[in-house]
C-alpha positions as CSV (number, residue, x, y, z in Angstrom):
1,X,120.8,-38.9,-3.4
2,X,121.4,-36.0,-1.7
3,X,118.9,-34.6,0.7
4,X,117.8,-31.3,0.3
5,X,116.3,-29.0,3.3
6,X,113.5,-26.9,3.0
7,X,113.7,-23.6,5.1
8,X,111.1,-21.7,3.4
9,X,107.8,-20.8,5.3
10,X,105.1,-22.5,4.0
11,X,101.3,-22.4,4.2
12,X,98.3,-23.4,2.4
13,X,96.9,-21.5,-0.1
14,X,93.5,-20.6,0.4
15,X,92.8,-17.3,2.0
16,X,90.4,-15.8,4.5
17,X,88.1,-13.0,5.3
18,X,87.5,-12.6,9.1
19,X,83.5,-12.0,9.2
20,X,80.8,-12.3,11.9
21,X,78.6,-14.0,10.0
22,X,80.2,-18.0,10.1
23,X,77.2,-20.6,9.0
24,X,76.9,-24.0,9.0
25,X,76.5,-26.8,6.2
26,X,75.2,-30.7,4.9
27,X,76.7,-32.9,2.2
28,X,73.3,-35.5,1.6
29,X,72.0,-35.1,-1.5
30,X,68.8,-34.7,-0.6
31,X,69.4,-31.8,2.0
32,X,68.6,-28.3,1.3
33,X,67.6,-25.4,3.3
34,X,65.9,-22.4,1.5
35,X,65.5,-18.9,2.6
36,X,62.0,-18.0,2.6
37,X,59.7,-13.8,2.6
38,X,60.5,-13.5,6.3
39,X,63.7,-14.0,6.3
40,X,63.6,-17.4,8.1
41,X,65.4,-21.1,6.7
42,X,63.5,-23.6,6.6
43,X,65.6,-27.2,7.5
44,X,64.8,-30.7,6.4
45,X,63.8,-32.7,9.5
46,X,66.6,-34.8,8.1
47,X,69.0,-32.1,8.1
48,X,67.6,-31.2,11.8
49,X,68.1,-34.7,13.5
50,X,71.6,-35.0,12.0
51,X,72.8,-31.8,13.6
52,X,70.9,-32.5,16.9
53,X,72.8,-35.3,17.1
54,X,76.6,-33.1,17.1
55,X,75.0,-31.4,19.9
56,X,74.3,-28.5,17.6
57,X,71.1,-26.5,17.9
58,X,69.4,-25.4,14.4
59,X,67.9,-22.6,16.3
60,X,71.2,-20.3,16.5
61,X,71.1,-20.6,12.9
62,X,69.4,-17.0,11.3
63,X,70.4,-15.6,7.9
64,X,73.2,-18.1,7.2
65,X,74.8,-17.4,10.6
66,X,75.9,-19.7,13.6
67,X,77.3,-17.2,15.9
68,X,80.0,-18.3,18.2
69,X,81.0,-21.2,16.2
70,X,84.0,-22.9,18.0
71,X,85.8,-26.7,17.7
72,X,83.2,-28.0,19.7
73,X,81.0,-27.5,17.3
74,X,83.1,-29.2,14.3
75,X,81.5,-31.9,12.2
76,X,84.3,-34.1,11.6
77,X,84.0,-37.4,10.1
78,X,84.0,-38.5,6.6
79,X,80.2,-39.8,6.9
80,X,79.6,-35.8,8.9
81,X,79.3,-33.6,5.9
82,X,76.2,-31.6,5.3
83,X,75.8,-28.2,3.5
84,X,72.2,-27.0,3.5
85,X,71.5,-24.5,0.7
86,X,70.8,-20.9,2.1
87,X,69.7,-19.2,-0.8
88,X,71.7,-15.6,-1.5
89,X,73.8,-16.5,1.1
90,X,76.7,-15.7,-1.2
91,X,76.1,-12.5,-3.0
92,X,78.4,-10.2,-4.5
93,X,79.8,-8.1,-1.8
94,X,80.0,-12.1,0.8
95,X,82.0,-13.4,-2.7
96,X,84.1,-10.1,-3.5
97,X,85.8,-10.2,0.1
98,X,86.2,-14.0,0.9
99,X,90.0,-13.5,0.0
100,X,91.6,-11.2,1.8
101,X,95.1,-13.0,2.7
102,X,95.1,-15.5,6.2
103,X,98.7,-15.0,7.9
104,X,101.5,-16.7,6.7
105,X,102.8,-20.0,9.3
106,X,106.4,-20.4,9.4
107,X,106.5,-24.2,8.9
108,X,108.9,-27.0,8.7
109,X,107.1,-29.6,7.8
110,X,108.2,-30.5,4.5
111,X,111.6,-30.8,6.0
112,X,112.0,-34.8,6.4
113,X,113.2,-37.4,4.3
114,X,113.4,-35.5,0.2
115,X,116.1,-38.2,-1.4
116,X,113.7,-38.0,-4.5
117,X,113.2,-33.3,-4.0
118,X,114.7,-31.8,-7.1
119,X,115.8,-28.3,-6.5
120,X,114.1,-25.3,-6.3
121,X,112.0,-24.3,-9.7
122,X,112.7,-20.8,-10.8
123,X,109.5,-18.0,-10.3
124,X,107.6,-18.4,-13.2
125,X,105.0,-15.3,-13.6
126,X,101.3,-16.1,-13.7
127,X,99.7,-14.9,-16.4
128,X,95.8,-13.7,-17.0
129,X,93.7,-16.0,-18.6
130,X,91.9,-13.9,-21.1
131,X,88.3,-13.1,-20.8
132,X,85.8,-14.7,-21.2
133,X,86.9,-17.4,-18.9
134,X,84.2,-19.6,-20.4
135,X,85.8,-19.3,-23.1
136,X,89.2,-20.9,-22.8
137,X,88.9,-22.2,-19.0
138,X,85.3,-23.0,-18.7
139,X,86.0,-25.7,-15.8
140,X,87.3,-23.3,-13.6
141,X,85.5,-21.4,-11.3
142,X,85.8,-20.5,-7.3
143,X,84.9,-22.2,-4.3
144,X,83.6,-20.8,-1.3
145,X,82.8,-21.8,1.9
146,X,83.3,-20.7,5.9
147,X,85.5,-21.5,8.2
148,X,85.7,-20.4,12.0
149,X,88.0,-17.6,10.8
150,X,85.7,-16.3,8.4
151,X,84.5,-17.0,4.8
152,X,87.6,-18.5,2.7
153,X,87.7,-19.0,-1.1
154,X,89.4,-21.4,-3.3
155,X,89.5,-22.3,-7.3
156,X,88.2,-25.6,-8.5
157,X,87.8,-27.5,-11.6
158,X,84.7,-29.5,-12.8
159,X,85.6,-33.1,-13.8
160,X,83.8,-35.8,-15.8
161,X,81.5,-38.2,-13.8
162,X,81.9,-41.7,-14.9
163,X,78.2,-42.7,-13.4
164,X,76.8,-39.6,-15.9
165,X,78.9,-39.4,-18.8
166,X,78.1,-35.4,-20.1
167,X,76.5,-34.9,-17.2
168,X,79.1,-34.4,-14.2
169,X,78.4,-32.3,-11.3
170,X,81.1,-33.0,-9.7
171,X,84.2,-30.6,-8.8
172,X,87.5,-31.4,-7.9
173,X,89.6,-29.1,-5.3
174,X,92.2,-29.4,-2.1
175,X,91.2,-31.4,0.9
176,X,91.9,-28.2,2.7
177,X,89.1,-26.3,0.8
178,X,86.7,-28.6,2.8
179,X,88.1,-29.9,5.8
180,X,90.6,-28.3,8.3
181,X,92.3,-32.0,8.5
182,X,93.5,-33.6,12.0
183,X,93.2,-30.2,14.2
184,X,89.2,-29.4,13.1
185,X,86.2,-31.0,10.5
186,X,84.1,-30.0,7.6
187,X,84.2,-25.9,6.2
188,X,80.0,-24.5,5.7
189,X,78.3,-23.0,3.3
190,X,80.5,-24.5,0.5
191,X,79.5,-23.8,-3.0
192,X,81.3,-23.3,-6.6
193,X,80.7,-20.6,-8.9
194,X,82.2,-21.5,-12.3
195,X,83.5,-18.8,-14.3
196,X,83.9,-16.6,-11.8
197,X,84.1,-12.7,-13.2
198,X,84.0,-14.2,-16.3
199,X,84.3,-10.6,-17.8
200,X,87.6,-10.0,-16.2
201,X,86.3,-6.7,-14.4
202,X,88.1,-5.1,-12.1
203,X,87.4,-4.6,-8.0
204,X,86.1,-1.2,-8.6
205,X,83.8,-2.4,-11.2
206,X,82.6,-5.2,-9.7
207,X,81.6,-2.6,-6.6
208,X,78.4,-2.3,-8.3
209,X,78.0,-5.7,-10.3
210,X,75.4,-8.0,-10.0
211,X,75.1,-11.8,-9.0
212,X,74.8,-12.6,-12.6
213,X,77.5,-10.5,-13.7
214,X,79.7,-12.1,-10.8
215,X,78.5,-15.3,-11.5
216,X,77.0,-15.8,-14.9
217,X,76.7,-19.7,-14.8
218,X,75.3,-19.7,-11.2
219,X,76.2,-20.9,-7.8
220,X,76.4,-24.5,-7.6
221,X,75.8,-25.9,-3.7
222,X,78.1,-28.9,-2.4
223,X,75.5,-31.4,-1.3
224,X,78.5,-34.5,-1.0
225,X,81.9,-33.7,-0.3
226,X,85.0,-36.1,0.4
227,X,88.6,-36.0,0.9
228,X,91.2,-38.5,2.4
229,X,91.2,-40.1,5.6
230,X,95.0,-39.2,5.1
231,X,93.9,-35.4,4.9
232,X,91.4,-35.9,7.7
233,X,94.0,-37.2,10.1
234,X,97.3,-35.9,9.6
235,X,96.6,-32.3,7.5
236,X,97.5,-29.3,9.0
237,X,98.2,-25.4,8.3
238,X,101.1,-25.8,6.2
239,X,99.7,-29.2,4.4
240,X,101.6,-31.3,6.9
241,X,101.9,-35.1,6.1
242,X,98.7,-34.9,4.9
243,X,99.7,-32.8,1.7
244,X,100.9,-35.7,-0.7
245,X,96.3,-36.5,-0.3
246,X,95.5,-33.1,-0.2
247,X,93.0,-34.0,-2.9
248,X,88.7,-33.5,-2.1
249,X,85.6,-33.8,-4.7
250,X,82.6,-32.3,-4.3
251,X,79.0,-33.4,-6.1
252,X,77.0,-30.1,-6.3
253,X,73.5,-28.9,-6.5
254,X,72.3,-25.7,-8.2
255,X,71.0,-23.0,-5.9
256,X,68.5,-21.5,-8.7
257,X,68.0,-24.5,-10.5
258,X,69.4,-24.9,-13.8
259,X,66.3,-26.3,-16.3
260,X,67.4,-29.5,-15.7
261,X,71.2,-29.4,-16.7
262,X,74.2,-30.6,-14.9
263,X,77.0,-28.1,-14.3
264,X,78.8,-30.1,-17.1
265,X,76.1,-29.1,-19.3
266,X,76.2,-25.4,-18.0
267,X,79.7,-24.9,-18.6
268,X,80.0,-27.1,-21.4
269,X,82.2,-29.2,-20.3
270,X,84.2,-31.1,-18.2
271,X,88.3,-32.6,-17.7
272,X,89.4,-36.0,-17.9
273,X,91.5,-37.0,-14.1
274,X,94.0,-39.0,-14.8
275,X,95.5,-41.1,-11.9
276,X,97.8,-42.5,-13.5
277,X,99.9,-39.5,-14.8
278,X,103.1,-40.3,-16.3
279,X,106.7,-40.1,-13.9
280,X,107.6,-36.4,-13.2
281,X,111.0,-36.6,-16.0
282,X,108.4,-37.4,-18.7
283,X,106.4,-34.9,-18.4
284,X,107.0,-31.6,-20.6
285,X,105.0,-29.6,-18.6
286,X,102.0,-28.6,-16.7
287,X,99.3,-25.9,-16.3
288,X,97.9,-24.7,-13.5
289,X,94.6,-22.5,-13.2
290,X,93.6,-20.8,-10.1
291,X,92.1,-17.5,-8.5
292,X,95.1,-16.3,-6.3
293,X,93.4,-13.6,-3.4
294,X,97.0,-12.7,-1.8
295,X,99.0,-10.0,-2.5
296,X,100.1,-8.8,-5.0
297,X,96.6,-10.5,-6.5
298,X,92.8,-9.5,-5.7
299,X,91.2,-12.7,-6.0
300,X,89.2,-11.8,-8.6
301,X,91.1,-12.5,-11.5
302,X,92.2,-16.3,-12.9
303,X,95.5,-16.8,-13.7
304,X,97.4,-19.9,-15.4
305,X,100.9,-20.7,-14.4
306,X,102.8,-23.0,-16.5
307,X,106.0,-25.0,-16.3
308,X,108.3,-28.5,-16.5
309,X,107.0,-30.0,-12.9
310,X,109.5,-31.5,-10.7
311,X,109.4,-34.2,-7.8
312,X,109.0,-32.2,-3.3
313,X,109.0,-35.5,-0.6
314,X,107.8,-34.9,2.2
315,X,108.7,-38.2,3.5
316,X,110.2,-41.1,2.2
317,X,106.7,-43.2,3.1
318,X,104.5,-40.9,0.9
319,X,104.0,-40.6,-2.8
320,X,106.1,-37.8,-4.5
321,X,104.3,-34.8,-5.2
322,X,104.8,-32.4,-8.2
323,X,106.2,-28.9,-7.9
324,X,106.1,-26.4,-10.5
325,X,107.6,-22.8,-10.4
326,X,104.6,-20.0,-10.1
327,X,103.7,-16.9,-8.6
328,X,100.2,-17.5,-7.8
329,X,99.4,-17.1,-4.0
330,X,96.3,-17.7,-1.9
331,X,93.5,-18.7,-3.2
332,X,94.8,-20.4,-5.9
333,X,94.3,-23.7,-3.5
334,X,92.1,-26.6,-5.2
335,X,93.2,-25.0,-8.4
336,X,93.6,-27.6,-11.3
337,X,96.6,-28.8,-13.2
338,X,96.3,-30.1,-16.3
339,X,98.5,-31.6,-18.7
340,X,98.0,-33.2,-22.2
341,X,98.2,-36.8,-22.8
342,X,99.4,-38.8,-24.9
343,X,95.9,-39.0,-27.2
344,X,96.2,-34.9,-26.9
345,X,93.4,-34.4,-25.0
346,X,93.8,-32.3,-21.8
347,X,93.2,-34.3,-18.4
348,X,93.5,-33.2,-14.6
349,X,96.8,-34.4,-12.9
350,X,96.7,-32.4,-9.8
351,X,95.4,-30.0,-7.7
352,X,97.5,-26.9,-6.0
353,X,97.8,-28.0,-2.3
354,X,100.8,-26.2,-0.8
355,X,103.6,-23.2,-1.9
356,X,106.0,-20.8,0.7
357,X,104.6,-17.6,2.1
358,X,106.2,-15.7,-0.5
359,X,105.4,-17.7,-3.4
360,X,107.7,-18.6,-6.5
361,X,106.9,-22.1,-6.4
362,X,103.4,-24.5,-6.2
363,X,103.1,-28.0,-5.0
364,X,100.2,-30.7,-5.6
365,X,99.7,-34.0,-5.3
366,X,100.0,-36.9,-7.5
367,X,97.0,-38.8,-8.1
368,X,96.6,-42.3,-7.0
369,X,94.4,-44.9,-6.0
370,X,93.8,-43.2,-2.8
371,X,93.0,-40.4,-4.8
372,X,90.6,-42.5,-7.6
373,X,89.0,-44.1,-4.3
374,X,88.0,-40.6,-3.1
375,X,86.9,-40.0,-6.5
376,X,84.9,-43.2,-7.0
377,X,83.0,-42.5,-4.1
378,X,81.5,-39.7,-4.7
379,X,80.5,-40.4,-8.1
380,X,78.7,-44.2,-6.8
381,X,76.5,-42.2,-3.9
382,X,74.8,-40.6,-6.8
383,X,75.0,-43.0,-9.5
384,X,71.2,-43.9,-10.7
385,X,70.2,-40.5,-9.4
């Protein structure tokens, strides 16, 4: 089998928006910080102790904002996750610009062992969903969150919950939409707005639009988050050898409240993940939704890409990952890919994880048990509750 050497420049595909206003997060069910009249946050005592205890000190927090956040300050650990609600922290004008593009890295790291890398997929060009959203892609919907570069943005896709069948809050993205794998810890302030400008409207109409208008089904707080131990210690800018787990799910919490429904309910429904998706030669093809921020995209419009997938290595000691020819470029990270079983109901295969700098192509993992474990774990913490 020949080997085949890829020269392209790679990075991940989430984007960034350089802002002085970084805050900080909590993934415990229970913890939630709301904003009250005076402008001050209240924080479970909970919530308090655990963030003593990473040497962090609550009282820097004001208005959502930790000001000189640096590495130090990382959370990092699978058990380290929390994401305290800050009520309108993300409002129209924090959403609309968490996507500006980050800078492209020149990387190599997909470059060793490919005896199993098919060639090169041509471009295929993404194409708008058609609006409503709800309508025809009512699982999708954006993730935000911030990150010591500024806030970032992402697409998800909300999943069934086997602990509350019909009743899933949980959302499945990119390990890098959450944590910065080996070289940092866990992103703040991470929430998911489904449906995201569900009208399709443009950048200068949604100058003037409102939080419902940008975000008609709410925003939905991350109050548990996971990814792989793989992601955590061996993911990097350009995916590194983590990207073949580049895989996280979230359980979220609505900011408003929701009358008692789950974000399954909300949307009205919720995909299937299948991790056991058949070989990459017997599969006719594959969709993949996402929000893509970089040029020549805005970010606020979801596209679909779809195509045959093929088989990218990054290493002969890793599963294979799927690659599918698209033009979609950052942002469209966590973005689901879904293909049609065998019974001919949709289910979630994947995840958009990494793609080169100038786009023409997508990668994701292949779900496994590594995957289902990260999956399984999430769903248990909240199981009875």
């Amino acid at each position: 089998m020949a080997a085949v050497t890829l020269a392209s420049a790679l990075a991940l595909t989430a984007t960034a928006c350089n802002g002085d206003d970084q805050a900080g997060g909590d993934p415990s069910a229970s913890a939630a910080a709301a904003a009250t009249g005076d402008g001050k946050v209240r924080i479970p005592d909970d919530v308090r102790q655990k963030l003593k205890e990473h040497g962090i000190d609550i009282d820097k927090w004001k208005n959502g904002a930790w000001k000189d956040w640096n590495r130090k300050d990382w959370l990092r650990e699978a058990n380290d996750f929390i994401n305290p609600i800050i009520k309108g922290l993300w409002n129209p004008d924090r959403m609309r610009h968490a996507g500006d593009p980050d800078k492209g890295v020149d990387g190599n790291d997909i470059s060793g062992d490919q005896g199993v890398t098919d060639p090169t997929p041509q471009p295929v060009k993404a194409r708008q969903v058609a609006a409503p959203y709800h309508a025809g892609a009512a699982t999708s919907g954006k993730v935000f969150f911030d990150s010591p570069e500024g806030h970032m943005v992402c697409s998800g896709t909300v999943v069934e919950d086997p602990a509350h069948p019909g009743k899933s809050n949980l959302v499945w993205t990119a390990g890098h939409c959450v944590h910065a794998g080996k070289s940092g810890g866990w992103y703040r302030n991470l929430a998911f707005v489904p449906s995201y400008n569900n009208a399709a409207r443009s950048v200068d109409q949604l100058q003037h639009a409102s939080r419902e208008q940008i975000a008609p089904y709410g925003v939905w707080w991350a109050d548990a988050a996971q990814t792989s131990q793989q992601w955590i210690d061996k993911g990097g800018e350009t995916g590194g050898d983590g990207a073949p787990y580049d895989f996280a799910v979230i359980h979220v919490t609505p900011e408003q409240g929701s009358g008692g429904k789950s974000l399954e309910e909300t949307v009205g429904g919720a995909l299937r993940v299948d991790f056991d998706a058949p070989a990459v030669p017997k599969v006719a093809r594959m969709t993949a939704s996402g929000y893509p921020a970089a040029p020549p995209y805005d970010g606020q419009l979801l596209y679909q890409c779809q195509d045959k997938p093929g088989r990218l290595s990054m290493n002969q000691a890793d599963p294979t990952m799927y690659r599918i020819g698209c033009t979609m470029t950052g942002g469209a990270s966590g973005g689901g890919w879904v293909e049609t079983g065998s019974d001919g109901k949709p289910a979630l295969v994947s995840n958009t994880s990494i793609g080169p700098v100038s786009s023409g192509w997508l990668a994701g993992p292949r779900f496994g048990d590594v995957a289902k474990g990260v999956y399984k774990s999430v769903s248990d913490k909240f199981a009875g509750r």
